[in-house]
N, C-alpha and C positions, 0 to 999 in steps of 0.2 A: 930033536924036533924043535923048530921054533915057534915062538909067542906067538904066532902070526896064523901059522898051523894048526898049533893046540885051538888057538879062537874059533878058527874055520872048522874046524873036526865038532867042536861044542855046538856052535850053530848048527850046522847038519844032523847033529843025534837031537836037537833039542827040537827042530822042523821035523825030523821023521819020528819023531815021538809023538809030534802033531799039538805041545807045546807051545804058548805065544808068549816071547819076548820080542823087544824092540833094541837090538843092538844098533839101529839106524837112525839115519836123523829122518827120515820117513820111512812111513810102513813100506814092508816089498810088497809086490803083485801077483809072489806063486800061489798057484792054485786059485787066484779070482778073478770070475765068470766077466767075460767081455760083454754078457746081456745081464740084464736085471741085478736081482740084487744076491750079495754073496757076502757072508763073513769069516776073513779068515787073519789070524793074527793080532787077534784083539781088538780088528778094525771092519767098520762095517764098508761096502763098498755096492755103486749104481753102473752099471755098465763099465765097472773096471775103473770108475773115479772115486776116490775116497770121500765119504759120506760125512762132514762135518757134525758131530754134538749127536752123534746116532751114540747109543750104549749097546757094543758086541752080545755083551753075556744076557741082554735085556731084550736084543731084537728079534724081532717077528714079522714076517714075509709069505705071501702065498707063493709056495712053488705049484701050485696045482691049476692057474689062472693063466690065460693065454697074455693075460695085461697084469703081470703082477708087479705095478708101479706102484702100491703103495706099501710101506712096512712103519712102526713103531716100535718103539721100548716104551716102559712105564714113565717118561717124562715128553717126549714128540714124538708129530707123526711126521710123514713123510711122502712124497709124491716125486716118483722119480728121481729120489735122489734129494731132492729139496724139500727146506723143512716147510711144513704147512703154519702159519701163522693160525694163534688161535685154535688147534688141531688138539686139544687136547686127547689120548689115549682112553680116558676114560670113557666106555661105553662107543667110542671110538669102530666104526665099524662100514664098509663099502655098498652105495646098494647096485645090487643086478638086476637086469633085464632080461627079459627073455627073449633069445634068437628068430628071426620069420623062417631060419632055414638052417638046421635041421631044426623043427618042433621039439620042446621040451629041453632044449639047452641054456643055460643061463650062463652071462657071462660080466662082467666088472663094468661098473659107468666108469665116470670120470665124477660123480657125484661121491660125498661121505657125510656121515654124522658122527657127529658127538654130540654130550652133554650139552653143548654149545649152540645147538642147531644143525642145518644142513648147507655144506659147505660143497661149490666147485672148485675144483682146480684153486682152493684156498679162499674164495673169494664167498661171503655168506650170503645165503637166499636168505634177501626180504619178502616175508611172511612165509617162506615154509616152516610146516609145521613137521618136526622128524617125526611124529606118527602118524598120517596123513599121506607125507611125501613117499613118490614111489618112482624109480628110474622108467622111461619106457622106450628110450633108444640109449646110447652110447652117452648123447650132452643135450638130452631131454627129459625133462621131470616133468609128475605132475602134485600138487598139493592140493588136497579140497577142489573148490573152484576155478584154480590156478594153472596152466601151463609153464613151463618155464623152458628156456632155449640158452644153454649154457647157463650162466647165472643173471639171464633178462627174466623179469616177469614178463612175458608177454602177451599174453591175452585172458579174459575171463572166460568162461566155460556157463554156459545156461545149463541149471539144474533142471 
């Protein structure tokens, strides 16, 4: 049998033992999901694109979320694939809203907080407060007094 063989024979028990080595100068793509997020091979990956600076054995992802764009390991978080500036993991966490249609279902903003405050799509809300703040559409919050429409404050609210 030759060298070339034996290799190929070792990769394949070493894949169906379900095993991550990097015999390549990039990771393969078996077994990762063309939507959302998937780790396999010691690489984390966004709709089938490898996920830079994500840690495999550290990531965390909701598969239970019809929008599950965001995931983290213990050093960054993440938004579809891209890292979030400023995002750090700690306390790190998405807010939901709740559906007009069906009642009682809740589902992911595009809103997050951390320790940091409360961030869109990366970008931090001036003067939300993350205890306070609370998603009430998809890329609508509100904090205290505050509305906010993506990450514009835009209007006061009479108490």
């Amino acid at each position: 049998m030759s060298k070339l063989m034996k290799r190929w024979l070792i990769v394949v028990a070493v894949v169906m033992a379900g095993l991550s080595i990097n015999f390549f100068s990039k990771p393969p793509k078996i077994g990762v999901s063309p939507k959302g997020y998937s780790v396999a091979f010691g690489h984390v990956y966004f709709d089938g694109e490898l996920v830079p600076k994500a840690r495999a054995s550290l990531f965390y992802y909701s598969i239970m979320d019809e929008y599950g764009d965001y995931g983290w390991d213990k050093v960054n978080a993440f938004y579809k694939g891209q890292l979030l500036p400023d995002a750090y993991p700690t306390g790190f966490s998405v807010y939901y809203y709740e559906l007009k249609q069906p009642k009682g279902k809740f589902t992911p903003s595009a809103y997050y907080k951390n320790k940091n405050g409360v961030f869109y799509h990366g970008k931090k809300l001036e003067g939300a407060d993350i205890n306070t703040f609370y998603a009430t559409e998809f890329n609508q919050g509100r904090s205290g007094e505050y509305i906010y429409r993506g990450a514009q404050k835009v209007e006061k609210i009479d108490q």
